[in-house]
N, C-alpha and C positions, 0 to 999 in steps of 0.2 A: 266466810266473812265478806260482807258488803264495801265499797267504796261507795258513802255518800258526798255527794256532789252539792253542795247550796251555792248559788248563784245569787247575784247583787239582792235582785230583788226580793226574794223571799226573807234575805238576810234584813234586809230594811222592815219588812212588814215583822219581822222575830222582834226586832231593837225597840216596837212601838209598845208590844203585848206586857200586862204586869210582869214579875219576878215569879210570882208564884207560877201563872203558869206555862212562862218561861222555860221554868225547870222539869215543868211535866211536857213539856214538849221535847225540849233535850231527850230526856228519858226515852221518848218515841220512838228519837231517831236513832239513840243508842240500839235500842230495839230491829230497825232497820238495819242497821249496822250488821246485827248480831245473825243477822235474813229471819226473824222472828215476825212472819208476816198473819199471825194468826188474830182472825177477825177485820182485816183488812177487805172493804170492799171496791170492785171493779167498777169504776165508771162508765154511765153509756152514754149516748148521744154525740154531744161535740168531743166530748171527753174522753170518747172511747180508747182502752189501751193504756190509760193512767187507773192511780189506784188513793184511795182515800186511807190516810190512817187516822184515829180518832183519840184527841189528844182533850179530856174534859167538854166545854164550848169551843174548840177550837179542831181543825180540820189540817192533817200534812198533804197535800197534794204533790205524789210523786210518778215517775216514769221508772218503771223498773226494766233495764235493757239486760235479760237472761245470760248470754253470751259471753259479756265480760264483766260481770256483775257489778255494775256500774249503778247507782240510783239517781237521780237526777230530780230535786225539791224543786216542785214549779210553784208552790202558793202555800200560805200559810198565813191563813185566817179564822174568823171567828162563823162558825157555822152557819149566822144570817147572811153572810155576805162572800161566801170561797165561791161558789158555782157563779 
């Protein structure tokens, strides 16, 4: 089992998003939680070493640190606009 980490701001960007899907993002992170990282894709370029989880139109951007299995939420937006 994972410790996920959310920080101010992605916390802010969750509080703006409807209820519905809200809740399918919660789910996600449940997911994360759970280390159920299947279908998760790898970042490259700036973002190299973060990872995308795919939540509806909406995108979790996290840093997963292996060693003390720590997840760390960096962005959570709507897929036009997370990169």
């Amino acid at each position: 089992m994972f410790k996920v980490i959310v920080p101010k701001a992605p916390f802010k960007e969750l509080e703006k998003i409807d209820t519905v899907n809200q809740k399918l993002i919660f789910e996600k992170i449940k997911d994360l939680e759970m280390g159920n990282f299947s279908n998760d894709k790898a970042l490259k370029g700036k973002h190299k070493g973060k990872f995308r989880k795919r939540a509806g139109n909406y995108r979790i951007v996290y840093l997963k640190e292996n060693d003390i299995l720590v997840i760390t939420l960096i962005r959570i937006a709507h897929r036009k606009e997370v990169y």
